[in-house]
C-alpha positions in Angstrom: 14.0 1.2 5.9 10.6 1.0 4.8 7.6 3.3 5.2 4.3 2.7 6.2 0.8 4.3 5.2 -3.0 2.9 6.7 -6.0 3.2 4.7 -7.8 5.7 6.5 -11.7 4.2 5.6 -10.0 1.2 8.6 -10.0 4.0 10.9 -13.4 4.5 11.3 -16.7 2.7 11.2 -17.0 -0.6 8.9 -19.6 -3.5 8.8 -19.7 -6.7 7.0 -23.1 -8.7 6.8 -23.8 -9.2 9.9 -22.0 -6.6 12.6 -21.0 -2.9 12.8 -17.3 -2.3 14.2 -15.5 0.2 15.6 -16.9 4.3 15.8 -17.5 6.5 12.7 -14.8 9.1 12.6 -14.5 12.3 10.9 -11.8 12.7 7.9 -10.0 14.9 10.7 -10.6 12.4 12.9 -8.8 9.6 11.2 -5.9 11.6 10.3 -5.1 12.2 14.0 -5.1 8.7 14.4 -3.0 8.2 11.3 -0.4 10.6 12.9 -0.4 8.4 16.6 0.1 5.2 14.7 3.6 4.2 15.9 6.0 4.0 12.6 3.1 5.5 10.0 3.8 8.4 7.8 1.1 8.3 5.7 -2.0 7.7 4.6 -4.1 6.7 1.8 -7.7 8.2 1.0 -10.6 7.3 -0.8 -12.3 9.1 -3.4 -14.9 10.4 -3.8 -16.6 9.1 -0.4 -14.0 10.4 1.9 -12.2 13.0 0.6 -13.4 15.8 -2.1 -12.2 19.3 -0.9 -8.7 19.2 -1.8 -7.5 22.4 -0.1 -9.2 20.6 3.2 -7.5 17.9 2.8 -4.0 19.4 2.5 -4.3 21.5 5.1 -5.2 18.2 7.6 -2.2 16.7 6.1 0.3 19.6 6.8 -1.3 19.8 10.2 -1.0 16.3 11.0 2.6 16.1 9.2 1.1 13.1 6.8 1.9 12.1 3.2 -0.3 10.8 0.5 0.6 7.3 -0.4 -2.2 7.3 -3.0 -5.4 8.4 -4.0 -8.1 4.7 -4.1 -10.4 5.6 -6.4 -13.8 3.7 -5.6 -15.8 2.5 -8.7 -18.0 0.1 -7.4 -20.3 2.1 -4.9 -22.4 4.3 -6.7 -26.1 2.9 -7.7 -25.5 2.7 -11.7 -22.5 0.6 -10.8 -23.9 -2.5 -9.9 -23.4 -4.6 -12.6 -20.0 -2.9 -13.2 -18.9 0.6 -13.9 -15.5 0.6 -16.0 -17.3 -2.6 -18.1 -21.4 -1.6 -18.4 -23.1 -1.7 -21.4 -24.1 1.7 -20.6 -22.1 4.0 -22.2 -23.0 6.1 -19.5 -22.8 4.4 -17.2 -18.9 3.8 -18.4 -18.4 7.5 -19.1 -19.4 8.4 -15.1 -16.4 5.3 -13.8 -14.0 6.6 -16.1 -14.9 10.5 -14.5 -14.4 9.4 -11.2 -10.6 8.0 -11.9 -9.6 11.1 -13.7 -11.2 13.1 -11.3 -9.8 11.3 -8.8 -6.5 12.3 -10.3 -7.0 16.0 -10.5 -7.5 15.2 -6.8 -4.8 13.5 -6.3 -2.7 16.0 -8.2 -4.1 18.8 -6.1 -2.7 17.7 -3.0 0.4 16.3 -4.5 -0.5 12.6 -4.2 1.8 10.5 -6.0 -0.5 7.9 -7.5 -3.8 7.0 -8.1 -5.3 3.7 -7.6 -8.2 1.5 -8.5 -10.0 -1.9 -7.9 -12.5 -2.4 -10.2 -14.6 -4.9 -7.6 -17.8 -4.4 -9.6 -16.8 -5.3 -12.6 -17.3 -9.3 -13.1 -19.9 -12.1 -13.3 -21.1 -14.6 -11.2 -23.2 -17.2 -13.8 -22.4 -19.0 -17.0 -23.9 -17.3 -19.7 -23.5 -14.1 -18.0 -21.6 -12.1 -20.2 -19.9 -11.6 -23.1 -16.0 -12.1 -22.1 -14.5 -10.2 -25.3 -17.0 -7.3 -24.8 -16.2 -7.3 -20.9 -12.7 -7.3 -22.2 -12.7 -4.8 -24.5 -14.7 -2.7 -22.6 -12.4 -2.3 -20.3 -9.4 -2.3 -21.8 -11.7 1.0 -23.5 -11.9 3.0 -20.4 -8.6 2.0 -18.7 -7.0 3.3 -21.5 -8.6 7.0 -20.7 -8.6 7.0 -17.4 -4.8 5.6 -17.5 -4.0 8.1 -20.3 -5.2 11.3 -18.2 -2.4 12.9 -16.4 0.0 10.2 -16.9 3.1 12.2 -17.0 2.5 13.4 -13.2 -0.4 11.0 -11.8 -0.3 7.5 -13.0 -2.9 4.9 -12.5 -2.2 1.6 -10.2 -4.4 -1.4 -10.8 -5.3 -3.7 -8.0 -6.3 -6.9 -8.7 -8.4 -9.5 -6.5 -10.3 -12.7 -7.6 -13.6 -12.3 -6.4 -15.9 -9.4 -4.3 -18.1 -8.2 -4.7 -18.6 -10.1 -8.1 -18.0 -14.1 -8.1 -15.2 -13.8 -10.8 -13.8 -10.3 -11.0 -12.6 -8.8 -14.8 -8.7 -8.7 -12.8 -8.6 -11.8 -10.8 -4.5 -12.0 -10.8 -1.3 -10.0 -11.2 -1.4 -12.0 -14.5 -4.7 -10.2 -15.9 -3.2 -7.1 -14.7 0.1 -6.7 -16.7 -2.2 -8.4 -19.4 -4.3 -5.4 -19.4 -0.9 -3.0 -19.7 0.8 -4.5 -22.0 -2.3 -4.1 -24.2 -3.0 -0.2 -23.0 0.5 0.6 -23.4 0.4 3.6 -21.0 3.9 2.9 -19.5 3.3 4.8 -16.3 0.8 2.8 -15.0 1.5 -0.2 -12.7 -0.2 -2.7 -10.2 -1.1 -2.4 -7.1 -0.2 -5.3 -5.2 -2.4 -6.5 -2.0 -0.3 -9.3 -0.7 -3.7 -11.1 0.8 -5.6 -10.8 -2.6 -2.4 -12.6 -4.0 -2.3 -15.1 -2.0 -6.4 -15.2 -1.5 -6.0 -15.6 -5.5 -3.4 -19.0 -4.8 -0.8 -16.9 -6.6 3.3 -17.0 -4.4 3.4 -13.1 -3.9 6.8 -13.0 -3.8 7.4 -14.6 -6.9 4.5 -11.9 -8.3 7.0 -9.1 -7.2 9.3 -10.7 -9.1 7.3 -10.9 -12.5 6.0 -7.4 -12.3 10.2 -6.3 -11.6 10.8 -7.8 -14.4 8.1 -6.1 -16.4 8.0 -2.3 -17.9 5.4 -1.5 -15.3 5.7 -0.4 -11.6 3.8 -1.7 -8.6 2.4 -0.3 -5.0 2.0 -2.8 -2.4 -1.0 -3.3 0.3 0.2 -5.7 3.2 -2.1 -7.7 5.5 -2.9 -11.4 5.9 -5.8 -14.3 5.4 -6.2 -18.2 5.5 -5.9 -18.0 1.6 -9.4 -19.3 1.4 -11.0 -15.2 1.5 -9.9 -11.9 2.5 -10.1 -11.8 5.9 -7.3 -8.4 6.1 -5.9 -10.0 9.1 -2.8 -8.4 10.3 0.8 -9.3 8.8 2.3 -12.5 9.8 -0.8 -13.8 11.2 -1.1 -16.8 9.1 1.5 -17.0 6.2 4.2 -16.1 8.4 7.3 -17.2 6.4 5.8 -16.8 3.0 5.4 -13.0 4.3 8.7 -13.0 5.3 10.0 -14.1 1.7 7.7 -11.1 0.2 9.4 -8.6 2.9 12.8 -10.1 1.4 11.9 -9.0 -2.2 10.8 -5.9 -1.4 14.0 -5.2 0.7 16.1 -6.9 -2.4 13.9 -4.5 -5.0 14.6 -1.2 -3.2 11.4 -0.8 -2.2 10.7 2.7 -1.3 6.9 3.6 -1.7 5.3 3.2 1.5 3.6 -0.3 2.5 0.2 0.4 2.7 -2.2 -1.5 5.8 -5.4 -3.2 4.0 -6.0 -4.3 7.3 -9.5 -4.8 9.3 -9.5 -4.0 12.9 -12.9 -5.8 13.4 -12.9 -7.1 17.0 -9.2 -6.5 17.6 -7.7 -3.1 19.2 -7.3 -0.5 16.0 -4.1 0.9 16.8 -2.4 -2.4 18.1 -3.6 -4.0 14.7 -1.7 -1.6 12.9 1.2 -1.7 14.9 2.1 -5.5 14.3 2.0 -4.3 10.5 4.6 -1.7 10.7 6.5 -3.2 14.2 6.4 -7.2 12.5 7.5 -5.2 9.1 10.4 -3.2 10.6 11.9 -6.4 12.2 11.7 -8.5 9.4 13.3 -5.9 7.4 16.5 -5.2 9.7 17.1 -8.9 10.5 16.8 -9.6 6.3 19.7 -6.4 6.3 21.7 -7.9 8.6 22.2 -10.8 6.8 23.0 -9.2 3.6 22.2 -10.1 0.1 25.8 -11.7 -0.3 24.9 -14.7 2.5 20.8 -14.6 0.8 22.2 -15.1 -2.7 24.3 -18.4 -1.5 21.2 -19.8 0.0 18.5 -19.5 -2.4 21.0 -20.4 -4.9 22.2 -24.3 -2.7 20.3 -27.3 -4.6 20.6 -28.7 -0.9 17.3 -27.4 0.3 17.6 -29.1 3.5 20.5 -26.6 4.2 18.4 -23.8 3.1 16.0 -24.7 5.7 18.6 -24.7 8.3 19.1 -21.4 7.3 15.6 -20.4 7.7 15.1 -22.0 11.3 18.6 -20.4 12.7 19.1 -17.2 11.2 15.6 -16.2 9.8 13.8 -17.9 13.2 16.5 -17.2 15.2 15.3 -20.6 16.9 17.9 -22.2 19.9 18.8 -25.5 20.2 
């Protein structure tokens, strides 16, 4: 029913402030782990840190039998970047973000990666003051534009949102901002990536965001994990927004979904593969027990003003709980 991809930078060595976790692993590496992850088809890369040589790369996918989910073009690392790449008052500085995502999708088109997308984390302010909100604005609305515009036809360019990290208030802190931002590019084959953590990490209802963005002209690629709401943990799926997670799965199914679900997850201290597992096993489960239902017998419960009966619902056939 639904496909599953990981982002391959989880497979291998990560830190936050204070610890280092798990090995580093070679692209190679992480691609063979990719391929052993139990329901996992694919995988999605970063550019330009961890992929660059795309005839490399596509022979590591045909040898590991793995598709591209999407290309995550990182603007935020490089030096220059600090105080924002897609937004700096350096023209320059500008010109070398907006490279990287149309780079990034010659890339991506290379290998015959569906999408390209991009989470322009550097790109914010953390004081009063700080900056000019219609330049920041206009700035990047400026080099979205080009990046969005190049190779549209055969590569378009997914946004991802998130409300703050590294900067205090990013420029896109909500699926709001986001279709915000389209509407004014107007480059109709770009869409939104949608991290179900940062939705909820951003106090949005991320099924109800699926909804919206359906409802718009513009597509959307989903990243699944989990948090407390109060930061992005990446936890695994289910661990703390259980039934809200569940709704989301229910969208998706209702949507048609059929781009792959894409782990954002963190295997800190927990067991890498296992972590990945629940995503894809917790996933699966929700998604057969939603089919077997049928959208007939959902329709007739989200539509009952008796909400207590709704609940009933939710406890015996979505819980499956006993007396």
């Amino acid at each position: 029913m639904f496909r599953f991809a990981v982002i391959t930078t989880f497979l291998g060595q990560s830190k936050d402030r204070f610890h280092i976790y798990n090995k580093e692993a070679s692209l190679e590496q992480k691609f063979q782990m990719a391929a052993k992850l139990p329901g996992y088809d694919g995988v999605e890369i970063v550019y330009p840190y961890e992929v660059h040589d795309p005839a490399e790369t596509k022979r590591l996918l045909d040898k590991y039998k793995l598709s591209v989910s999407a290309v995550n073009v990182n603007v935020k690392a490089e030096p220059e970047f600090i105080d924002g790449g897609l937004t700096s008052e350096d023209p320059g500085i500008r010109a070398k973000a907006v490279r990287f995502v149309k780079e990034g999708k010659d890339f991506a088109a290379a290998i015959g990666a569906p999408r390209v997308t991009c989470c322009p984390l550097g790109d914010g302010f953390e004081f009063v003051f700080q900056k000019d909100y219609g330049a920041l604005w206009r700035r990047l609305c400026d080099t979205l534009a080009e990046a969005g515009d190049h190779l549209k036809d055969t590569v378009p360019l997914f946004i991802e949102y998130k409300p703050k990290e590294t900067r205090r208030v990013t420029v896109l802190p909500r699926a709001a901002d986001v279709l915000l931002l389209l509407h004014e590019l107007k480059v109709a084959s770009m869409g939104v990536t949608v991290d179900y953590g940062h939705s909820i990490y951003a106090g949005e209802h991320a099924p109800m965001i699926l909804c919206q963005i359906k409802d718009s002209p513009f597509d959307y690629y989903v990243h699944i994990n989990d948090n407390d709401k109060t930061w992005d943990w990446d936890y695994f799926c289910g661990s703390h927004t259980l039934l809200d997670y569940i709704e989301f799965v229910y969208y998706l199914w209702k949507h048609g979904y059929d781009k792959h679900l894409t782990s954002d997850t963190h295997p800190t201290r927990w067991d890498m593969s296992e972590m990945f597992a629940i995503n894809s096993r917790l996933t699966s489960r929700i998604g057969k027990l939603i089919d077997s239902i049928g959208a007939e017998e959902f329709e007739k419960v989200i539509s009952n003003p008796d909400y207590m009966a709704t609940w009933r619902f939710v406890e015996e056939r979505l819980l499956r709980l006993a007396d």
